[in-house]
C-alpha positions as CSV (number, residue, x, y, z in Angstrom):
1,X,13.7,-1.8,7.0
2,X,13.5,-3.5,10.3
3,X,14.7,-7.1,11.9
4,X,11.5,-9.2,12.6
5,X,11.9,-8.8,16.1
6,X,10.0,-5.4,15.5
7,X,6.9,-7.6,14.8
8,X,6.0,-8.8,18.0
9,X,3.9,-6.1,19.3
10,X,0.4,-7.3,18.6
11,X,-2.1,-6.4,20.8
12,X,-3.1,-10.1,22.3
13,X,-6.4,-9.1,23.6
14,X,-7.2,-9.2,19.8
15,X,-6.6,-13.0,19.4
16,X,-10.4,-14.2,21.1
17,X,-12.8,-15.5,19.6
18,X,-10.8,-16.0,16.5
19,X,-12.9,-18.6,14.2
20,X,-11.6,-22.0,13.9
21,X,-10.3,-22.6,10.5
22,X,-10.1,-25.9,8.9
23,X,-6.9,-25.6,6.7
24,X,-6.2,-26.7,3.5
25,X,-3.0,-28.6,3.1
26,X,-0.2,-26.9,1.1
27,X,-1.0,-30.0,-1.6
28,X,-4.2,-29.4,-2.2
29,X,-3.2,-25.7,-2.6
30,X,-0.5,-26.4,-5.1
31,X,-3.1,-28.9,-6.9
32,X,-5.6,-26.0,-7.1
33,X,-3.0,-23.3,-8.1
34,X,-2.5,-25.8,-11.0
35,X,-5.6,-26.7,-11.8
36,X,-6.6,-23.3,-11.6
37,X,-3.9,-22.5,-14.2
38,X,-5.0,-24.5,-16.7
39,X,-8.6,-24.1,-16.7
40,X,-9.0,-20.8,-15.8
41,X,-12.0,-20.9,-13.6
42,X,-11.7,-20.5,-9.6
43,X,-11.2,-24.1,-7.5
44,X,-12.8,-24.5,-4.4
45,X,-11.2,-26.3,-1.9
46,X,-13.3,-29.0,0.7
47,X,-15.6,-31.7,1.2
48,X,-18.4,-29.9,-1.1
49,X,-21.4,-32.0,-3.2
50,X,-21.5,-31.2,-6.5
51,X,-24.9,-29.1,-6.1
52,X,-23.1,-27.2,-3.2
53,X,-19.7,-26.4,-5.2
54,X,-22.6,-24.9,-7.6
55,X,-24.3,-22.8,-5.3
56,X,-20.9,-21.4,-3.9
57,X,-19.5,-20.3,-7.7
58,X,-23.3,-18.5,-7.8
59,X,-23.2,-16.4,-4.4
60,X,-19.5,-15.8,-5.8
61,X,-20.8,-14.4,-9.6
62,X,-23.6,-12.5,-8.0
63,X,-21.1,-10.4,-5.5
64,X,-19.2,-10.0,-8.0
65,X,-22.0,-8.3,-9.9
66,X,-23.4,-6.6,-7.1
67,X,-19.9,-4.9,-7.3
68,X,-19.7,-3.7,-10.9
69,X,-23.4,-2.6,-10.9
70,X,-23.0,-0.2,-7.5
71,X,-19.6,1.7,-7.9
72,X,-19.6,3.5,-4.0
73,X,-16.9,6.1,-2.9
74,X,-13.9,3.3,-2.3
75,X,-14.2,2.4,-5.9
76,X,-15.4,5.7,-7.6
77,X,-12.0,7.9,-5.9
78,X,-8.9,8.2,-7.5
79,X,-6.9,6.5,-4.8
80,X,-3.4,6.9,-6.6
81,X,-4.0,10.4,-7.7
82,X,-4.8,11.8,-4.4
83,X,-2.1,9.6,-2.6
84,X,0.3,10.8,-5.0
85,X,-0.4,14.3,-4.9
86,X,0.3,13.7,-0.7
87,X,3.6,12.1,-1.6
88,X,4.7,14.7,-4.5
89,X,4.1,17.5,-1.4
90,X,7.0,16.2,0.8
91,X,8.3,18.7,2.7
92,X,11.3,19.8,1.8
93,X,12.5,21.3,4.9
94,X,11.8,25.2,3.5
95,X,9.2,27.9,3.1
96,X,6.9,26.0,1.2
97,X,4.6,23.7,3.5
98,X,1.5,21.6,2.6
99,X,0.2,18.7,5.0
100,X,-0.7,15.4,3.6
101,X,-3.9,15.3,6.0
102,X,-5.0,18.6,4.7
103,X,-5.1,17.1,1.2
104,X,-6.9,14.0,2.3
105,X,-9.8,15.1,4.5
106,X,-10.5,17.8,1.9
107,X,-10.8,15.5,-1.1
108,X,-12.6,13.2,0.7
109,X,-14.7,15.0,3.0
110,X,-15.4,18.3,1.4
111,X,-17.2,19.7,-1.4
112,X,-16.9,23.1,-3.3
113,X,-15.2,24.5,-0.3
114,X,-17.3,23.2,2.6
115,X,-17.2,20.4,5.0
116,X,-19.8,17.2,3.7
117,X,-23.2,17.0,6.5
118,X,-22.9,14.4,9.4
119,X,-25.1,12.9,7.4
120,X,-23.1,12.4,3.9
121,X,-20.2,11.6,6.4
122,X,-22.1,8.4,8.3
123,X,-23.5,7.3,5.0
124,X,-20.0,7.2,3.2
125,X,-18.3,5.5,5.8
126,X,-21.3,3.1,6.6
127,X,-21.7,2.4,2.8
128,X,-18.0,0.8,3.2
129,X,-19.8,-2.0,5.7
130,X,-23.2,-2.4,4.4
131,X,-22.2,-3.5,0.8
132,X,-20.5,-6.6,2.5
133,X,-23.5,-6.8,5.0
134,X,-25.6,-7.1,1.5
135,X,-23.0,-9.6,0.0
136,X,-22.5,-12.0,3.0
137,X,-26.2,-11.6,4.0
138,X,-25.3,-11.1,7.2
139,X,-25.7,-7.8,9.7
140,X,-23.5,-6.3,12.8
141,X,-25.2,-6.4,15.6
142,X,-27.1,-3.3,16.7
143,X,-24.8,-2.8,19.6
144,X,-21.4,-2.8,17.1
145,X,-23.5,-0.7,14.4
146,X,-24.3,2.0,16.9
147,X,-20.7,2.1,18.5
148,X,-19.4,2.5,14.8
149,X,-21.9,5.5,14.0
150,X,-21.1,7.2,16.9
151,X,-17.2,6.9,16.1
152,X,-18.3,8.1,12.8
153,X,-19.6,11.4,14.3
154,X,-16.2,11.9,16.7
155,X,-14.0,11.2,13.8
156,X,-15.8,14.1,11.5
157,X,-16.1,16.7,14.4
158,X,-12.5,15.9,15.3
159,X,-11.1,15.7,12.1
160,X,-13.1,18.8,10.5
161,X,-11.5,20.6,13.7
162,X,-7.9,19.2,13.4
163,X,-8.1,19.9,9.9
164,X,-9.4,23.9,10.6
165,X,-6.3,24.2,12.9
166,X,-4.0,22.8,10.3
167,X,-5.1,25.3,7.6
168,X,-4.5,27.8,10.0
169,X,-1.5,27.0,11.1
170,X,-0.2,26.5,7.6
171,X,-1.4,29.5,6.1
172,X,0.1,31.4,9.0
173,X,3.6,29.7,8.4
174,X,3.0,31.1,4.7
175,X,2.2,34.4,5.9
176,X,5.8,34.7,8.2
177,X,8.0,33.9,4.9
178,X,6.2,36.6,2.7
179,X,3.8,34.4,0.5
180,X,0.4,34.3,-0.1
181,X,-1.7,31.1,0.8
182,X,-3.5,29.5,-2.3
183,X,-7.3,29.7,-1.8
184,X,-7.9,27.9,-4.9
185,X,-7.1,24.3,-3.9
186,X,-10.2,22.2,-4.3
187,X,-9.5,20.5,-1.0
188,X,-9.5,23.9,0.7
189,X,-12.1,24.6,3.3
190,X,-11.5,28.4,5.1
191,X,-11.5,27.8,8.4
192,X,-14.2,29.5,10.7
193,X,-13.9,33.1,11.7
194,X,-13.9,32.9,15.8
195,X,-10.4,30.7,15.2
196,X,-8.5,33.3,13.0
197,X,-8.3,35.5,16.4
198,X,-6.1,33.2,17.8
199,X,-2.5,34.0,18.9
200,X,-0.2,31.6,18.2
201,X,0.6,30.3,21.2
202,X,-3.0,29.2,21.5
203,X,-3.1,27.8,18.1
204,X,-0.7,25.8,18.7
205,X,-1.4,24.5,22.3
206,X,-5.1,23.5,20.5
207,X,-2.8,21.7,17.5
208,X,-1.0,19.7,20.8
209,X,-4.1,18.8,22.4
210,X,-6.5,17.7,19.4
211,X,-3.8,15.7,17.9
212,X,-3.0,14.1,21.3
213,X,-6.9,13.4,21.7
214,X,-7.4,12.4,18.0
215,X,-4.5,10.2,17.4
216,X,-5.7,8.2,20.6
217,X,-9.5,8.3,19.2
218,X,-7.8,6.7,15.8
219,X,-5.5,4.4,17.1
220,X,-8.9,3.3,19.7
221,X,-10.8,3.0,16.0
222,X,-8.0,0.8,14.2
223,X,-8.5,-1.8,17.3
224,X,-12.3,-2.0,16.8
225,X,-12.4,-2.3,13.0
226,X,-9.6,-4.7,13.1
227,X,-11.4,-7.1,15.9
228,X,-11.9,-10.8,15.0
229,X,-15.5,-10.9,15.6
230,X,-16.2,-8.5,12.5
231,X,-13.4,-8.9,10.7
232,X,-15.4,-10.5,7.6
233,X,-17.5,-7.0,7.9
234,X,-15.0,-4.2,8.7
235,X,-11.7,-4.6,6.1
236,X,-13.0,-1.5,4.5
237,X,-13.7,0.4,7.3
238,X,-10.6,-0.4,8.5
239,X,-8.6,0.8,5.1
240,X,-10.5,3.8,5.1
241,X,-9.4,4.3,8.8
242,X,-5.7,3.9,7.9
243,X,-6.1,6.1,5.7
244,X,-6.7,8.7,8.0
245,X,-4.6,8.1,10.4
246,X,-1.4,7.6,8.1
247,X,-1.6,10.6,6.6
248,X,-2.3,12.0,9.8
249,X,0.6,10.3,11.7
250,X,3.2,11.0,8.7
251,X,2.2,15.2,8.9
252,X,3.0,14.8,12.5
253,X,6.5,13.5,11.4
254,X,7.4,16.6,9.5
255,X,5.6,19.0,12.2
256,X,5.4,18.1,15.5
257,X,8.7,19.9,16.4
258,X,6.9,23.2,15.0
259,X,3.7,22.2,16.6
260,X,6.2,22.3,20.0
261,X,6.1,18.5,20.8
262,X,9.3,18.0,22.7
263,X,12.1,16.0,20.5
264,X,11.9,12.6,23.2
265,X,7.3,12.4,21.9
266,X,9.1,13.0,18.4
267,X,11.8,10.8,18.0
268,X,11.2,8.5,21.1
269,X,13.2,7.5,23.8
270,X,13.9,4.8,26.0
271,X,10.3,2.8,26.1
272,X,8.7,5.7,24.7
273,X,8.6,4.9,20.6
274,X,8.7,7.8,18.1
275,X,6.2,9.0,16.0
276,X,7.9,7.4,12.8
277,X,8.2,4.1,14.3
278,X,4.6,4.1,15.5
279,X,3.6,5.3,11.7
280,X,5.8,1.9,10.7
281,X,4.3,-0.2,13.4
282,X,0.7,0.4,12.5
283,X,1.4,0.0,9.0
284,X,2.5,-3.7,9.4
285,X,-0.5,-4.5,11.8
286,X,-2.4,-3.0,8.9
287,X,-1.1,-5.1,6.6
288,X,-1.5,-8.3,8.5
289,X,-5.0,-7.3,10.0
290,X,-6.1,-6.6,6.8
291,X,-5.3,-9.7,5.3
292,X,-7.5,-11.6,8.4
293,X,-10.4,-9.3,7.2
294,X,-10.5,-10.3,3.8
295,X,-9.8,-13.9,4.6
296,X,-12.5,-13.5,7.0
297,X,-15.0,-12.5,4.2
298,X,-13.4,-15.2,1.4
299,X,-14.3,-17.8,4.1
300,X,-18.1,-16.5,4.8
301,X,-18.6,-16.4,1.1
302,X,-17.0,-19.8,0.0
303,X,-18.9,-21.5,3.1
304,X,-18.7,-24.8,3.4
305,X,-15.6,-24.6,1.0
306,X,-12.2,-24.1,3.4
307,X,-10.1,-22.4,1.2
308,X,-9.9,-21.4,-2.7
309,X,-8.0,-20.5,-5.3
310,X,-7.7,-17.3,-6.6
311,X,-8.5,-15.8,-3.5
312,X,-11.3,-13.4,-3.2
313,X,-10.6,-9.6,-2.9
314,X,-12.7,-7.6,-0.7
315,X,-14.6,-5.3,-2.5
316,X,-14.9,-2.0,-4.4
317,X,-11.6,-2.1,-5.9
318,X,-10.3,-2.1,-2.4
319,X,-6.8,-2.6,-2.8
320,X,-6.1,0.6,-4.7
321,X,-6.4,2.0,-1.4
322,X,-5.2,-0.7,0.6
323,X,-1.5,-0.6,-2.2
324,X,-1.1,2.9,-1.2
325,X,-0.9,2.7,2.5
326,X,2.8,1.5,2.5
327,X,4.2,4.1,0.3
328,X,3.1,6.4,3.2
329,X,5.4,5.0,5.9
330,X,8.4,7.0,6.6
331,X,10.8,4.0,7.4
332,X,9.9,2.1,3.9
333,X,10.6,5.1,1.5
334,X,12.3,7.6,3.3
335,X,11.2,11.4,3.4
336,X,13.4,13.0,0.8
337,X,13.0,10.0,-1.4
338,X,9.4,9.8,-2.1
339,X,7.5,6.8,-4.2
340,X,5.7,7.2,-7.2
341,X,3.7,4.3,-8.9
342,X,3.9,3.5,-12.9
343,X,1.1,1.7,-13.5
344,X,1.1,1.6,-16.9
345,X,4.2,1.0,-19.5
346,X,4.4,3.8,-22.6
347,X,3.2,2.5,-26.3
348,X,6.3,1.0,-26.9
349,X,6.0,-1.3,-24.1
350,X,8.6,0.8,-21.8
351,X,8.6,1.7,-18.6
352,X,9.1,5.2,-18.6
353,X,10.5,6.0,-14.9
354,X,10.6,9.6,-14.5
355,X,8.9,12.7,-12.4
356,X,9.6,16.2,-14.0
357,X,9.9,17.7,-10.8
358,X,12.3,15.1,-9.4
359,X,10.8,15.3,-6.3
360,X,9.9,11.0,-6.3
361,X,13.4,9.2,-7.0
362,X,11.8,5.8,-6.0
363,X,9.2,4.2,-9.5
364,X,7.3,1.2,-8.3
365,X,5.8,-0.5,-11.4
366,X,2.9,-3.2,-11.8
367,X,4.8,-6.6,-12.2
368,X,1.6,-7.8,-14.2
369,X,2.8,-5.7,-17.4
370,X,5.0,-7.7,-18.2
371,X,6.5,-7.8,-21.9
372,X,6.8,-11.3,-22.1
373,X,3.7,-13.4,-21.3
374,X,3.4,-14.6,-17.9
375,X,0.9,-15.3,-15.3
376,X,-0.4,-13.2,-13.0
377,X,-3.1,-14.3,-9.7
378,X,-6.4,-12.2,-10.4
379,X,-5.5,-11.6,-6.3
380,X,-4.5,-8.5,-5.9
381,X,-1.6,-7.8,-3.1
382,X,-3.0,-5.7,-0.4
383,X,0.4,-4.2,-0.1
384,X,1.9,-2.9,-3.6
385,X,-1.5,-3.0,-5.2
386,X,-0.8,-5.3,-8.1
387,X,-1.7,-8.4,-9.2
388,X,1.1,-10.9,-7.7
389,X,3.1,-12.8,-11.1
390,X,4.0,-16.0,-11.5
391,X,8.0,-16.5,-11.5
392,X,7.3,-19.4,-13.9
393,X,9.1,-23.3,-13.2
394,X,12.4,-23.5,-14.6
395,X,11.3,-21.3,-17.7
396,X,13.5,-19.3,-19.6
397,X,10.7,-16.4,-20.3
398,X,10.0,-15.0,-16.6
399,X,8.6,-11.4,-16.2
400,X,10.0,-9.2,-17.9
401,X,10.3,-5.1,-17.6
402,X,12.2,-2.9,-20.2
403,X,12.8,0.6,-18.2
404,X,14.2,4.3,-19.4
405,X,14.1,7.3,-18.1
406,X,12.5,9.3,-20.9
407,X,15.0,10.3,-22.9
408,X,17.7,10.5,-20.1
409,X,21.3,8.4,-19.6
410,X,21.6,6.8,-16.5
411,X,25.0,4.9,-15.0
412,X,23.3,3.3,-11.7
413,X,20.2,1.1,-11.2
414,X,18.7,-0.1,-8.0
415,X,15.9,-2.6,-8.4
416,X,14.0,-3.4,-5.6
417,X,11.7,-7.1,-6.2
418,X,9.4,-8.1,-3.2
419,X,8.8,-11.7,-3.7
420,X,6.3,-14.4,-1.9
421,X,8.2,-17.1,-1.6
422,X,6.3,-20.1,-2.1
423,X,8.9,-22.7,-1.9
424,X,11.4,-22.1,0.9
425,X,14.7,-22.2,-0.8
426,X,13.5,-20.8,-4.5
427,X,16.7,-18.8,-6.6
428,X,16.1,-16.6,-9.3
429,X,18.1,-15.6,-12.2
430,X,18.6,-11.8,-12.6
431,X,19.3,-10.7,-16.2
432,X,20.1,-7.2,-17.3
433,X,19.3,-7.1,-21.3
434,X,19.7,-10.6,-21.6
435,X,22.6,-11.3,-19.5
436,X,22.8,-12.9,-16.3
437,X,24.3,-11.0,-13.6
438,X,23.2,-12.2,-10.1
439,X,21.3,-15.3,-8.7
440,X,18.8,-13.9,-6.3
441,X,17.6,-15.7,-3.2
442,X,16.1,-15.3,-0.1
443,X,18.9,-16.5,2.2
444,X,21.5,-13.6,3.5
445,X,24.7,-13.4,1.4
446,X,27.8,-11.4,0.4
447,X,26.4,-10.6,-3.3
448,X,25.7,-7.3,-2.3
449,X,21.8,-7.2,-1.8
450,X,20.0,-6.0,0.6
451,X,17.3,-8.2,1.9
452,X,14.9,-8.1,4.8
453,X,10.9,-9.0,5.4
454,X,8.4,-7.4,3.8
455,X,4.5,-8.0,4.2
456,X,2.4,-9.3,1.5
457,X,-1.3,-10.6,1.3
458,X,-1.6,-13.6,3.3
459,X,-2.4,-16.0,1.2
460,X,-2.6,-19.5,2.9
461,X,-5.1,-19.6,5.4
462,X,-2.4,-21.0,7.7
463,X,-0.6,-17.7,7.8
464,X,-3.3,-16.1,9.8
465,X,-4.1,-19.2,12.0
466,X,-0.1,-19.6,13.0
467,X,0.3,-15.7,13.1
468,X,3.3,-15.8,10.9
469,X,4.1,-12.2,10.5
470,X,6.0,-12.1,7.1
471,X,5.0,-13.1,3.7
472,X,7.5,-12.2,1.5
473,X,11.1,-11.2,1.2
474,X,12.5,-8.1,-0.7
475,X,15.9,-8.1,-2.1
476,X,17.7,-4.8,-3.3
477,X,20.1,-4.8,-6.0
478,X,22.1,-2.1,-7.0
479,X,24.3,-1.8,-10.7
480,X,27.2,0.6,-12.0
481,X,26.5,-0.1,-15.1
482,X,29.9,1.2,-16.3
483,X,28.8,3.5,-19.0
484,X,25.4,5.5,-20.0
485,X,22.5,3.3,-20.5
486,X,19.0,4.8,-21.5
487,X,17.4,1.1,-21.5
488,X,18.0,-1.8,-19.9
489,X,15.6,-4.9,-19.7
490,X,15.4,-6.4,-16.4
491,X,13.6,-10.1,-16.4
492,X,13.7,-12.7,-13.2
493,X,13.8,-16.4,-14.3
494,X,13.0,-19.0,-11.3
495,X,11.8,-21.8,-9.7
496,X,8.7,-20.5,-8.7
497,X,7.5,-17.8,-6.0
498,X,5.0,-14.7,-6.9
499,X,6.6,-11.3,-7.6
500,X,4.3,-9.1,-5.7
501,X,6.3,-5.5,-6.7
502,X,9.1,-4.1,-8.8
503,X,10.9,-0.7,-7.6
504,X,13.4,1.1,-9.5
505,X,15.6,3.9,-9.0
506,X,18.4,6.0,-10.4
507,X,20.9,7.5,-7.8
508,X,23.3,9.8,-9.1
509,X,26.3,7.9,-7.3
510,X,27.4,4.1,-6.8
511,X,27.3,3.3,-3.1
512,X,29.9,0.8,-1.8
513,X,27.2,-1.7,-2.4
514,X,26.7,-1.8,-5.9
515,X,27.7,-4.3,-8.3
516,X,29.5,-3.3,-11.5
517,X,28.7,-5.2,-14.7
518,X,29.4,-5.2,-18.3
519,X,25.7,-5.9,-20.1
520,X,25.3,-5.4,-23.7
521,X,23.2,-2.6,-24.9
522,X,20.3,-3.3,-27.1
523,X,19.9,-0.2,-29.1
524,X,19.5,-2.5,-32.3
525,X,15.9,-3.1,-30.6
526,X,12.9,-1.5,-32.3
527,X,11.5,-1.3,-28.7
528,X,15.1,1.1,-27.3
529,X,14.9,4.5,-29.3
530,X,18.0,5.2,-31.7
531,X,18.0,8.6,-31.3
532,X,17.6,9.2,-27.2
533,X,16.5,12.8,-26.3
534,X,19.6,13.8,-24.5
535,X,19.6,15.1,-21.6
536,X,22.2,15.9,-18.7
């Protein structure tokens, strides 16, 4: 994790013409948060007639319906599946080699075994702007329309070549350490005949210069989908584009060094910045440019409303992409400790944190599925995914998560909570099957946490207009548990704040971090097995 002082790169040119924004104050923000909370319905916020509050809540319900009627390719793709299967394919440094980009632009952009038309391309990228043109009743400007088709057209042609080389190159590698490529894959597309002459030399000067040109041609596209003037238009453009470019940065990090990029374009040196850093870089501006875009869109959609509360999502299901950007980046979840997400708990309520293959040792769960009842903002973070949950006032009954590791014992915990502080100053009570072990908060100290910055969903509109660039803190706590556990409850108790995402792991051995504590075990509960499955 970095120091903030790694967030001051933005590109400035990108500040013009940025709307004015009237703010709401942080009161009438906390007064809609809790009027919202009691009556359930969305609160606009501004100097609205009663006829015009109406006509905003109807433009609102009939997006919203627009949405669930016309499911397009953002919402109809299994963004976790696909993500996952990227992440589960880390490269151990070995024989066996897959690339993330392969598995991306082949799922996406290819069916039974042959690239989509130009046409199917334009229209599936297009589609991701013209459904918000439709719900803001508002168009791009012929000039920005035809500059995005025609970077539709290079980013195909580009990445159906790039992609061609990769296969290649990869099947080659295959070929060297005796095995035999699989053909079967449905994101496979055989690359065409006139390349397979190649030497490798060649192939791999053409990898060098197409990933030079391409990763420029990306970076060029992140800029003009992120720009103010569009913002409202572009967010999921933009996502899609990150998409692309992550997976495409983060093969580069495994292979550049066989591609024969010297170590300094690798690693960096001196002003020039590595290729992991880069990755790390762009996904924070993501994060934060992102959030301008859906603001962007809330505000043309509430108009004349200045703010309200739930914020609005952008559309299509959106931020299942948007949540799996981040567990692409190389400096968040390091290579040889993948992330997978549990989205769901078992029947009994648990939280079953395990991967049979053991390659992901990092489980990031939705804080909305909670066993005790809590509150959760229908606003889904841009960042983990989930819906952000309520650290209730003062209460004794904060979220809680019960988590096992299917039938296996484990000694040592680390739980990792990112949390949007709403109240500078908030503490949380940390409780390990019912017992309090730590009191959590945001300020450095000696307990043995880890904490640093971590983006969230900006909220408040006055995040984007002061361009704050951190939401949220995450704090790391690690246990020796002192004896074999195969459940333990973990539930935060505050003063207030939004848990945005829970991550859990099980390392084999304590660090000289960790804390040790004596919690009692609650195998009595109908909800902890008697009987584990024992496994060692």
């Amino acid at each position: 994790m970095l120091s903030k002082k790694h967030h001051h790169h933005h590109h400035h040119h990108k500040h013009e013409h940025v709307p004015h924004i009237k703010k709401a104050t942080a009161q009438q923000m906390k007064e809609a948060r809790e009027k919202y909370l009691k009556e359930g319905k969305r609160v606009l916020i501004g100097d609205l007639t009663d006829a015009q509050r109406e006509a905003i809540h109807q433009r609102i319900e009939s997006v919203e319906k627009m949405q669930q009627k016309d499911g397009d390719f953002l919402s109809s793709t299994d963004w976790g599946n696909i993500i996952g299967l990227v992440l589960s394919f880390t490269p151990y440094v070995g024989s066996f080699l897959k690339v993330g980009f392969g598995i991306i632009w082949g799922k996406i952009f290819s069916t039974d075994g042959k690239y989509i038309t130009q046409d199917q391309f334009q229209s599936e990228m297009a589609s991701l702007y013209q459904k918000i043109e439709t719900m803001l009743n508002e168009k791009l400007e012929d000039s920005e329309m035809n500059r995005c088709m025609a970077m539709f057209i290079d980013c195909q042609n580009r990445g159906n070549n790039f992609n061609d080389l990769l296969t290649l190159f990869v099947d080659r590698h295959h070929a060297k350490v005796g095995m035999v490529p699989n053909k079967n894959v449905d994101y496979r597309v055989e690359p065409p005949a006139h390349l397979l002459e190649l030497d490798d030399d060649t192939l791999l000067q053409m990898i060098r210069t197409q990933f030079l040109a391409y990763r420029d041609f990306l970076e060029g596209a992140l800029i003009n989908f992120s720009q103010p003037l569009y913002a409202h238009i572009l967010g999921s453009l933009y996502g899609m584009t990150m998409l692309i470019y992550s997976n495409f940065m983060r093969d580069a990090c495994f292979q550049a060094s066989a591609w024969g990029f010297p170590s300094d374009y690798i690693y960096g040196s001196g002003d020039v910045k590595g290729i992991q850093q880069t990755l790390h870089d762009k996904t924070q501006d993501f994060h934060y440019y992102l959030a301008r875009c859906n603001l962007y869109y809330e505000l043309q959609l509430i108009k004349p409303a200045v703010a309200c509360h739930p914020a609005i999502n952008l559309p299509d299901d959106g931020y299942k992409l948007f949540g799996q950007i981040n567990n692409l980046d190389l400096f968040e979840y390091y290579w040889s400790t993948p992330l997978k997400c549990i989205d769901n708990p078992d029947s009994n309520g648990n939280f079953q944190c395990f991967e049979p293959t053991g390659v992901c040792k990092i489980f990031k769960i939705d804080p909305s599925k909670s066993s005790n009842p809590i509150n959760a903002d229908p606003h889904f973070d841009t960042v983990s995914g989930y819906k952000p949950t309520y650290i209730p006032f003062m209460a004794n009954s904060g979220p809680k998560y019960t988590l096992q590791r299917s039938g296996n014992f484990f000694v040592y915990l680390t739980v990792t909570f990112a949390i949007y502080d709403t109240r500078i100053g908030s503490e949380w009570d940390l409780l390990l099957n019912g017992k309090k072990v730590l009191t959590l908060n945001t300020t450095p100290a000696d307990d043995g946490c880890l904490r640093g910055p971590r983006m969230s969903y900006y909220y408040e509109e006055w995040m984007v207009s002061y361009q704050q660039q951190q939401a949220s803190t995450y704090i790391t706590c690690k246990f020796d548990l002192q004896d074999y556990f195969y459940s333990v409850d973990v539930q935060l108790n505050g003063n207030g704040g939004l848990l945005n995402s829970v991550e859990v792991s099980y390392p084999n051995y304590p660090g000289k971090d960790f804390v040790k504590v004596n919690i009692p075990k609650l195998e009595g509960n109908l909800s902890h097995p008697k009987k584990p499955v024992q496994k060692f």
